[in-house]
C-alpha positions as CSV (number, residue, x, y, z in Angstrom):
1,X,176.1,158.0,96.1
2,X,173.9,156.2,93.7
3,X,170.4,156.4,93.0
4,X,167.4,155.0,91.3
5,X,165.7,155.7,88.4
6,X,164.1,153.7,86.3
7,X,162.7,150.0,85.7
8,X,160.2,149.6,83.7
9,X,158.9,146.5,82.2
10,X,157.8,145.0,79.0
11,X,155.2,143.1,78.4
12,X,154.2,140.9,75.3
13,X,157.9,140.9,74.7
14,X,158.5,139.8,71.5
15,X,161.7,140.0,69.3
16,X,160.7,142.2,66.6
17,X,162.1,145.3,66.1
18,X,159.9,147.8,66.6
19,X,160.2,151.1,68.4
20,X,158.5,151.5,72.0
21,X,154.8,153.1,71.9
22,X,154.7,155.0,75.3
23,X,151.4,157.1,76.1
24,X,154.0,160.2,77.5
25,X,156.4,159.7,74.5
26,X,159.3,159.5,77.0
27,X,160.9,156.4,76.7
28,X,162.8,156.4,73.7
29,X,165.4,158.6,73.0
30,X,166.1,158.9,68.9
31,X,169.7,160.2,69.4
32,X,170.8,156.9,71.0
33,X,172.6,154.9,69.1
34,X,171.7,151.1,69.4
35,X,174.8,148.9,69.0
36,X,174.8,145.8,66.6
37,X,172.9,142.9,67.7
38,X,170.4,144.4,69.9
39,X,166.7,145.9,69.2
40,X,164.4,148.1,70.4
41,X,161.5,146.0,72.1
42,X,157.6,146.7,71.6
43,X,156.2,147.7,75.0
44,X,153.2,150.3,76.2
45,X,154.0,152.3,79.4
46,X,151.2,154.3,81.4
47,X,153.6,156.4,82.8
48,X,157.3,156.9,83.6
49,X,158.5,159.2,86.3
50,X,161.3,160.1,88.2
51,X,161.6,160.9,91.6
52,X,164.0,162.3,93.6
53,X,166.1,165.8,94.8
54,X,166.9,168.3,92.2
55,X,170.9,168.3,91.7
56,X,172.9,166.1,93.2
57,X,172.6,167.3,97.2
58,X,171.3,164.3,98.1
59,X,171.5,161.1,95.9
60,X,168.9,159.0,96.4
61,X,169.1,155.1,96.5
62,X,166.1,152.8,96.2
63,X,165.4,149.8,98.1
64,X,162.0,148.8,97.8
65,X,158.5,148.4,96.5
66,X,155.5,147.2,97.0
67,X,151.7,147.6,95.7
68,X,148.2,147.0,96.5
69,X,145.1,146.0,94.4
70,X,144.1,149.0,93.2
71,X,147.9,149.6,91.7
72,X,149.2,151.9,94.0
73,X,152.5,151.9,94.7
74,X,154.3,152.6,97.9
75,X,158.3,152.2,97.7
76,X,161.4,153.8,99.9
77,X,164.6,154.9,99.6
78,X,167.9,156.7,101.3
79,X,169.3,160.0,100.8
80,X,172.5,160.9,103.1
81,X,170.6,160.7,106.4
82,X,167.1,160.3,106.2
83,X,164.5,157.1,105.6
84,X,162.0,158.3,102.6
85,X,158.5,156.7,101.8
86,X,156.4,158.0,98.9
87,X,153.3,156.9,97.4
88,X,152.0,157.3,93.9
89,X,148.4,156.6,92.8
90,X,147.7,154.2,90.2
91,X,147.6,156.8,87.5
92,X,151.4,158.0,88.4
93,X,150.7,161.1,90.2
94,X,152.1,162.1,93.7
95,X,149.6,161.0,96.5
96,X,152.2,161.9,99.8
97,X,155.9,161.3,100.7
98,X,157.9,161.3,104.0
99,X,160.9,161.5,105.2
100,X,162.1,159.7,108.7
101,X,164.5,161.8,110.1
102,X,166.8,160.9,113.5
103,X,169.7,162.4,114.9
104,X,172.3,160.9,113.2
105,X,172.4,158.8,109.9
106,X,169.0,156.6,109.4
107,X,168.9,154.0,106.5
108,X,167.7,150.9,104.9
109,X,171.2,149.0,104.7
110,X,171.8,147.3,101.3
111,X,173.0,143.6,101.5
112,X,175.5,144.7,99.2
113,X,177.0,145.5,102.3
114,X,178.9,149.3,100.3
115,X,175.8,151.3,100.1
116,X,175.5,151.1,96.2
117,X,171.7,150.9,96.4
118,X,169.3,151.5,99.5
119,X,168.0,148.4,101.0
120,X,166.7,145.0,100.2
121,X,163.8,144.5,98.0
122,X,162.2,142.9,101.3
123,X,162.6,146.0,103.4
124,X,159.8,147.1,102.9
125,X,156.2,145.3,103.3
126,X,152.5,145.4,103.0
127,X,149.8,143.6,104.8
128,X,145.9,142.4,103.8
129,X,145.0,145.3,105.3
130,X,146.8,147.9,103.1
131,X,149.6,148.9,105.9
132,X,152.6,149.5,105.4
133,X,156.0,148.8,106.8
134,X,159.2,149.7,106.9
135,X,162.5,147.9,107.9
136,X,165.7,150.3,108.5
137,X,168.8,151.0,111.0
138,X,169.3,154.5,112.8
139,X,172.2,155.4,114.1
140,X,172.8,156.0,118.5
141,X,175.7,158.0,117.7
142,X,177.7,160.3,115.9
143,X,180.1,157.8,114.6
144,X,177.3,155.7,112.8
145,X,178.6,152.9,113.8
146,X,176.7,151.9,116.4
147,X,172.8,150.9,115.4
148,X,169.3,150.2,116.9
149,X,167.0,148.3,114.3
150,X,163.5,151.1,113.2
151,X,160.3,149.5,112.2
152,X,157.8,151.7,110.7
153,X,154.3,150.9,110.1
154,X,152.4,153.5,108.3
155,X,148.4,154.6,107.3
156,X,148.4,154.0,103.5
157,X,146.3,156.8,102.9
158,X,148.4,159.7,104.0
159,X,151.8,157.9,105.2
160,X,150.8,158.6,109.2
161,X,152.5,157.1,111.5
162,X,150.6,153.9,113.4
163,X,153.9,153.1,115.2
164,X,157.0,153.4,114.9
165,X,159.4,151.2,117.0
166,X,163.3,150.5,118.2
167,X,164.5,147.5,118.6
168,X,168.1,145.6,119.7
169,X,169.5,143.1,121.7
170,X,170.8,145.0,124.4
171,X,170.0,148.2,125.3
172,X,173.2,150.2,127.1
173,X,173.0,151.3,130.8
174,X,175.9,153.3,130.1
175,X,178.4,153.5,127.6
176,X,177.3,152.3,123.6
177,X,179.2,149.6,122.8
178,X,179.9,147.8,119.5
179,X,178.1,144.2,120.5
180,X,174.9,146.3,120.8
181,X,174.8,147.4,117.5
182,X,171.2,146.2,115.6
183,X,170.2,146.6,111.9
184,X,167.5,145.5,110.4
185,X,167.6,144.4,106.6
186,X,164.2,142.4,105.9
187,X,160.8,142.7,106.9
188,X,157.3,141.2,106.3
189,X,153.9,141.5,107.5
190,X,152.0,139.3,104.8
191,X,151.0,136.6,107.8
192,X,149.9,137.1,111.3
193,X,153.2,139.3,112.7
194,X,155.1,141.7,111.9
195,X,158.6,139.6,111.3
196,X,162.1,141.2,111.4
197,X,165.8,139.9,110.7
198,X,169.0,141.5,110.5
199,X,172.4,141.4,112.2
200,X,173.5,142.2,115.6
201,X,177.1,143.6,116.5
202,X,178.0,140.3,117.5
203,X,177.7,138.9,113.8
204,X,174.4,136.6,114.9
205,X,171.3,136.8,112.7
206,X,168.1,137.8,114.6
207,X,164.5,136.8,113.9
208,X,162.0,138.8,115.9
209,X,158.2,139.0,115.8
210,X,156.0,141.7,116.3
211,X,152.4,142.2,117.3
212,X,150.9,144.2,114.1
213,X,148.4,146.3,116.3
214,X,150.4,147.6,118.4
215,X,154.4,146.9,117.8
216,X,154.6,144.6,121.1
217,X,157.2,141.9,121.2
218,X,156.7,138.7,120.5
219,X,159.3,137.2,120.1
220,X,163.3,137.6,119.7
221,X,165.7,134.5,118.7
222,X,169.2,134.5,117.6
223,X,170.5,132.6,115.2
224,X,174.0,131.4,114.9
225,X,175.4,129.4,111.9
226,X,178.9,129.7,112.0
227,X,180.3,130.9,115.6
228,X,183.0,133.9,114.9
229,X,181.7,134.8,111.3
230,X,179.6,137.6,110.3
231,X,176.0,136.1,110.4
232,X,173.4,138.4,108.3
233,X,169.8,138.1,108.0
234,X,168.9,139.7,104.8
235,X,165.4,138.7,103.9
236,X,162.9,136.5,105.1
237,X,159.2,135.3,103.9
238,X,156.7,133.3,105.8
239,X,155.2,130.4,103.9
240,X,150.9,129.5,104.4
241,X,152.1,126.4,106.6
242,X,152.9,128.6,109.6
243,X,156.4,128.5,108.5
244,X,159.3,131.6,108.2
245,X,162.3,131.0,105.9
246,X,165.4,133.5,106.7
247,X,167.9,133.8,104.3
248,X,171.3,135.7,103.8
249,X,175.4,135.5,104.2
250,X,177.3,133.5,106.9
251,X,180.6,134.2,106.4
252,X,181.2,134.8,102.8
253,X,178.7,131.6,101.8
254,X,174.8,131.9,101.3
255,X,172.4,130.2,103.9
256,X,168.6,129.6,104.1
257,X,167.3,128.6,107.3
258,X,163.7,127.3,108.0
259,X,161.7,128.0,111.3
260,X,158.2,126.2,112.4
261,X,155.9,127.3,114.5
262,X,156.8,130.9,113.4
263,X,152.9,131.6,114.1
264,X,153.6,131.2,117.9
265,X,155.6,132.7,120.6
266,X,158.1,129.0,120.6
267,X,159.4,128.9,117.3
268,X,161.7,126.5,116.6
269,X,164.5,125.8,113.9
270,X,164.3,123.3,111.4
271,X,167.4,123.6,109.4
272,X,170.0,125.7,108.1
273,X,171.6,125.4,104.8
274,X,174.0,126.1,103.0
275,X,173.7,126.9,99.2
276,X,176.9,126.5,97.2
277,X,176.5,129.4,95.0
278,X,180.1,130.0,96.0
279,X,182.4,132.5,97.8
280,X,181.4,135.8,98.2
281,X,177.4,134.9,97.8
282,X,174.4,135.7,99.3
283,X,170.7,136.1,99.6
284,X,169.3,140.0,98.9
285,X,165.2,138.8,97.9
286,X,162.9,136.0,98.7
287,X,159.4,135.4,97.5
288,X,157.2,132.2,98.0
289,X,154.2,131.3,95.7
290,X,151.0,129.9,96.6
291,X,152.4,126.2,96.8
292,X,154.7,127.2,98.9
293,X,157.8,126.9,96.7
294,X,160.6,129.5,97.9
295,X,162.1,132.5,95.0
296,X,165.4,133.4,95.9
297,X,167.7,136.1,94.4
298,X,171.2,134.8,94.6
299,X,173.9,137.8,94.4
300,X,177.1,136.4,93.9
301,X,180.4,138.6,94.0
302,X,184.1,138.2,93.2
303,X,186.3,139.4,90.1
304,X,183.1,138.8,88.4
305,X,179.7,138.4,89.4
306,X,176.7,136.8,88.0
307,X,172.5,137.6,87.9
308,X,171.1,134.2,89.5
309,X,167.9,132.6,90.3
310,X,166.8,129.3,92.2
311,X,163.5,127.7,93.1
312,X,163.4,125.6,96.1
313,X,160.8,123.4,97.8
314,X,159.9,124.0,101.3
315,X,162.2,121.5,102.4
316,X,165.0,123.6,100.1
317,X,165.1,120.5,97.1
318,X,166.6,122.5,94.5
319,X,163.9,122.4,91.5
320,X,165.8,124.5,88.8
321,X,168.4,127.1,88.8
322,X,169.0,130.1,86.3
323,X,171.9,132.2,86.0
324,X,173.5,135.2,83.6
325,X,177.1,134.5,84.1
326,X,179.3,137.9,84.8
327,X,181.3,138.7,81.7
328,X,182.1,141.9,82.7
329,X,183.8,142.4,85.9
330,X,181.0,143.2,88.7
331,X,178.4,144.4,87.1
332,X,176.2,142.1,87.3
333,X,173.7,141.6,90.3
334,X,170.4,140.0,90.9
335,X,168.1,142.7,93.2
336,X,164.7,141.3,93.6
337,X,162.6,138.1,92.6
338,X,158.6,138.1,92.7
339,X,156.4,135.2,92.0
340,X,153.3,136.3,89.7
341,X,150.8,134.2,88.5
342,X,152.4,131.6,86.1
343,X,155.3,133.4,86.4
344,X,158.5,134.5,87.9
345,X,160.2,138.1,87.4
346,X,164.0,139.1,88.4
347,X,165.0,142.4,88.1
348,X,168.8,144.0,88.7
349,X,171.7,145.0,86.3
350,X,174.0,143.3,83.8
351,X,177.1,144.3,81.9
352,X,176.4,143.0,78.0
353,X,179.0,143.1,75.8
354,X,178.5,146.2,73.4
355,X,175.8,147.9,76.2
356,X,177.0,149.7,78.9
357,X,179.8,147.8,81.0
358,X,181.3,150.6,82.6
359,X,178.3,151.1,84.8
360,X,175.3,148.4,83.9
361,X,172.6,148.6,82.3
362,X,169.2,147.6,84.0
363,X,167.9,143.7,83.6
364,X,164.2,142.2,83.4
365,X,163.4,138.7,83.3
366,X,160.2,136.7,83.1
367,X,160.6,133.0,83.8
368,X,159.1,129.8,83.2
369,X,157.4,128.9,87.2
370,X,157.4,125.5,86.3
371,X,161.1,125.2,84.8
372,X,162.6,128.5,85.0
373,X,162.5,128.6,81.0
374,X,163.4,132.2,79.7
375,X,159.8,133.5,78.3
376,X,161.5,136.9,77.8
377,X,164.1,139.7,78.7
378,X,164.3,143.4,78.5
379,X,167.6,145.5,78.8
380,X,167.2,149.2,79.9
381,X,170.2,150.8,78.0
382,X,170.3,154.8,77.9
383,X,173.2,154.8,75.3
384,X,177.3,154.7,75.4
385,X,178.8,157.6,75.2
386,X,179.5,159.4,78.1
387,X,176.3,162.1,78.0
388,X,174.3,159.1,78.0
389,X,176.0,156.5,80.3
390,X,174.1,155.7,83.6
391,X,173.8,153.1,86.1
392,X,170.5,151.1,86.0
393,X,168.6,148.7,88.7
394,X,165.9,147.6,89.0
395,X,164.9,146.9,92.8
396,X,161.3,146.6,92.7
397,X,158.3,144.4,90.5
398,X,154.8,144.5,91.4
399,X,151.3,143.4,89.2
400,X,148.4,145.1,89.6
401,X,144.7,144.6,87.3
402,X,146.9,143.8,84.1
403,X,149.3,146.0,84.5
404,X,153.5,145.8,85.4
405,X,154.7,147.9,87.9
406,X,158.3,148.7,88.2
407,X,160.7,150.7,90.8
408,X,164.4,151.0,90.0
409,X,167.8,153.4,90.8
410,X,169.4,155.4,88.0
411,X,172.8,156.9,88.6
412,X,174.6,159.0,86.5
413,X,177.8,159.5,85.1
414,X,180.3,162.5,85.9
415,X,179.3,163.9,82.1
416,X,175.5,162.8,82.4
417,X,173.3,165.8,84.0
418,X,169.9,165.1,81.8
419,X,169.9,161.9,80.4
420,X,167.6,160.3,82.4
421,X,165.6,158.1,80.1
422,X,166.1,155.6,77.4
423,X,165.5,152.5,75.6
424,X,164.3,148.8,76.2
425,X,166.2,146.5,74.0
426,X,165.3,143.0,73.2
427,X,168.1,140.3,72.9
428,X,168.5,137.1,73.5
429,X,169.7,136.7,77.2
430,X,172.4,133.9,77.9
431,X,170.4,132.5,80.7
432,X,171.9,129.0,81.9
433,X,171.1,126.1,84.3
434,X,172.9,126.8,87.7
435,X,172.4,123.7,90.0
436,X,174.2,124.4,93.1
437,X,174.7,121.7,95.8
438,X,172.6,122.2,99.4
439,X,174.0,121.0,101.9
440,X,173.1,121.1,105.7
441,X,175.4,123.1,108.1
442,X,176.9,120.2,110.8
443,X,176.0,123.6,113.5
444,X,174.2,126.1,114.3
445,X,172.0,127.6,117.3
446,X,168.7,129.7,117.7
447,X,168.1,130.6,121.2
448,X,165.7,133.0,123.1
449,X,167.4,136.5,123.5
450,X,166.7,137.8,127.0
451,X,167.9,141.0,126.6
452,X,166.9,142.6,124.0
453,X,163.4,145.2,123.7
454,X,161.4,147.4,121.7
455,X,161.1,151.1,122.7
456,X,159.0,153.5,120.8
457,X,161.1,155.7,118.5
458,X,160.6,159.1,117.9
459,X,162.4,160.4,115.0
460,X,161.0,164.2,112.8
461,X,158.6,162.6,110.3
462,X,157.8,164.7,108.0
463,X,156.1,166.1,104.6
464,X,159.0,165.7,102.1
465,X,157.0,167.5,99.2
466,X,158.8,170.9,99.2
467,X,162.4,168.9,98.7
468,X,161.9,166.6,96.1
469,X,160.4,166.4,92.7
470,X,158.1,164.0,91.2
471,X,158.2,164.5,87.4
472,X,158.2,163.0,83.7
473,X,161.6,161.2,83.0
474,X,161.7,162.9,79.8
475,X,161.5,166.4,81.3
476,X,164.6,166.1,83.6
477,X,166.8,168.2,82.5
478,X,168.4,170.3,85.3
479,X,170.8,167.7,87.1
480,X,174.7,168.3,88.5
481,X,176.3,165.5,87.5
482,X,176.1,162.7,89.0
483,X,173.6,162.2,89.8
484,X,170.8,159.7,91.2
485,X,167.0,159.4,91.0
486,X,164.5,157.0,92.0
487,X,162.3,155.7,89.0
488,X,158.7,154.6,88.6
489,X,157.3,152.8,85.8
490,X,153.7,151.0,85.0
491,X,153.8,148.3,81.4
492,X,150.6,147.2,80.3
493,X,150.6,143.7,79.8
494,X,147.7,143.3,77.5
């Protein structure tokens, strides 16, 4: 129960107070009430749409986005038992959407690990060609307990299949037992493979590769950090060196591992380490720029939580650290980082004092590359009182010929059936260094898997057009509270 709706960006963001100019006039919202030490931000939108079911049948939860050159944007999401992938053209209008549909519950699982949002930002990927895939888990039985990791890779002109693929580490002969389970969290095809990680019912991380053509195996390694913890793989990235850095939760402590030779079938491990972001941590995004420095969204929960960000060299040398420490109880997470150009975007939700700390509001931030220096900040706030409260975050940031392109969830409150839009508010963010120690784990082991394989899946794919609505956020108005919605936003930067 949760859903998306909105991100949306700001460009130029300057702290003047001046309203929002937005070509569909659907952005601001007169009736809201701004609190005391915040102001509206000047930004241009091209468009801002919602997506998603009418009502509340079905809440939708984001995971992903991702675009190509000619601003496109292809993103996914979960409703209550189905895998959804929609496209928009770069002018905002509907080009296709699917739905993947199995026989039990299918999903991309949120490293949140309570289903509050769909998947990882990395769950879903794109490749120089334009393809695009898809990382989930499907369930092999009622129960939904018991998992078998889906890999989708899809035409980007009309969301065709190419292939679509099963994978796990040991396929029953009889009954389904609970060391077989297999989900998959991150995916990427950026380099020469299709690469996979995830968890496998016996709490080991795997890394598996993929031949792009044709959804062969490669190869399949598992990786174990601390033996008798829960293990996770939540995202992973391969560098321009022929490297593949993995990174997500051993035990209740974040990891990043590095692997060489990830371009051939013998990969081998470098390292494991452990970040001290502290208990209850972990990695949900990774991103790595063109000198190969490593991005990495640090979520880290307790009592309170806090919105972090670290750069790392490719040997993991911390080289600066930003955080927004939590204030408000556990409201605040960090949901994807993306390295563009000169600079570095993080987008997820916070809980500001006088904003919405019952629920969150949505968080942007553009960052210094070189330092991590705060260059500027947007909050998404729809208002406080309880027509107007919703929860906002933002999941997915992409740049495309000038322009910002944003993906996010919006769920609403029990008294919130139409308010699905609102304002961006400029404020000074109290960003602060975070220099967490790295330290190497004294164990771990990455070995071959012998038994695992890919079979071909063979789920009901299909047009999910007549079922769901693509449509200004300003014009929804029909919603049962609550309610969730996926949202789609393009800033111009210029």
């Amino acid at each position: 129960m949760r859903n998306v709706f909105y991100v949306f960006l700001v460009t130029l963001f300057f702290t003047s107070c001046e309203k929002i100019v937005d070509d569909e006039d659907i952005d601001t919202n007169p009736d809201t009430e701004i609190p005391d030490g915040f102001r509206i931000s000047t930004v241009t939108t091209d468009y801002h749409k919602l997506y998603g079911a009418p009502g509340n049948n079905d809440d939708e939860l984001t995971s992903g986005m991702v675009a190509d050159a000619a601003g496109n944007i292809y993103f996914s999401l979960n409703n209550t038992k189905d895998i959804m992938i929609t496209k928009l053209n770069a002018d905002g209008s509907l080009a296709w959407a699917k739905a993947w549909d199995g026989n039990y519950r299918d999903r991309s699982p949120d490293s949140g690990e309570n289903a509050e949002t769909g998947g990882t930002a990395n769950s879903i990927s794109i490749d120089s060609d334009g393809f695009i895939y898809v990382s989930a888990a499907i369930s092999d039985v009622s129960q939904n307990n018991i998992h078998s990791a889906l890999i989708l890779k899809l035409d980007p002109s009309n969301g065709a299949i190419v292939w679509q693929k099963l994978w796990k580490h040991e396929w029953p002969t009889a009954s389904v037992l609970a060391y077989m389970d297999a989900q998959a969290y991150g995916i990427d095809a950026s380099a020469d493979y299709v690469y996979l990680t995830g968890a496998d019912g016996s709490n080991r991380v795997f890394v598996v590769a993929l031949d792009k053509s044709n959804g062969s195996l490669f190869f399949q390694y598992a990786l174990d950090i601390i033996n008798g913890t829960k293990d996770r793989g939540y995202v992973l990235k391969p560098d321009a060196l022929g490297n593949l850095f993995v990174g997500g939760v051993t035990g209740s402590y974040a990891y990043l591992a590095k692997i060489t030779s990830a371009n051939t079938a013998s990969p081998i491990i470098d390292w494991v380490k452990k970040v001290e972001l502290g208990y209850g941590s972990r990695f949900n995004a990774i991103d790595i720029d063109t000198e190969n420095n490593i991005y990495l969204s640090c979520d880290r929960r307790g009592a309170q939580t806090f919105f972090s960000i670290i750069k790392l060299d490719g040997n993991a040398s911390l080289l600066w650290g930003k955080t927004f420490p939590g204030k408000n109880e556990d409201r605040n997470n960090t949901h994807v980082v993306r390295a563009l150009g000169d600079a570095v975007y993080a987008g997820g939700r916070i809980s500001e004092a006088g904003l919405d700390t019952e629920f969150g509001d949505g968080l942007l931030l553009k960052l210094d590359k070189n330092n991590g220096s705060l260059l500027w900040s947007g909050i998404y706030f729809s208002g406080n009182s309880d027509e107007e409260k919703a929860e906002h975050r933002i999941k997915g940031i992409a740049e495309s010929n000038g322009k910002l392109l944003v993906v996010g969830q919006v769920y609403s409150s029990n008294y919130n059936s139409s308010h699905f839009y609102g304002d961006w508010l400029a404020s000074e963010i109290d960003l602060i260094d975070f220099l967490p120690l790295i330290n190497p784990f004294a164990y771990h082991s990455f070995e071959t898997i012998t038994t695992g394989e890919i079979r071909d899946a063979s789920g009901n794919y299909m047009d999910a057009n007549s079922s769901y609505v693509l449509q200004n956020a300003k014009d929804k108005n029909d919603g049962t509270p609550p309610d969730g919605d996926a949202f789609i936003m393009k800033i111009d930067l210029n």
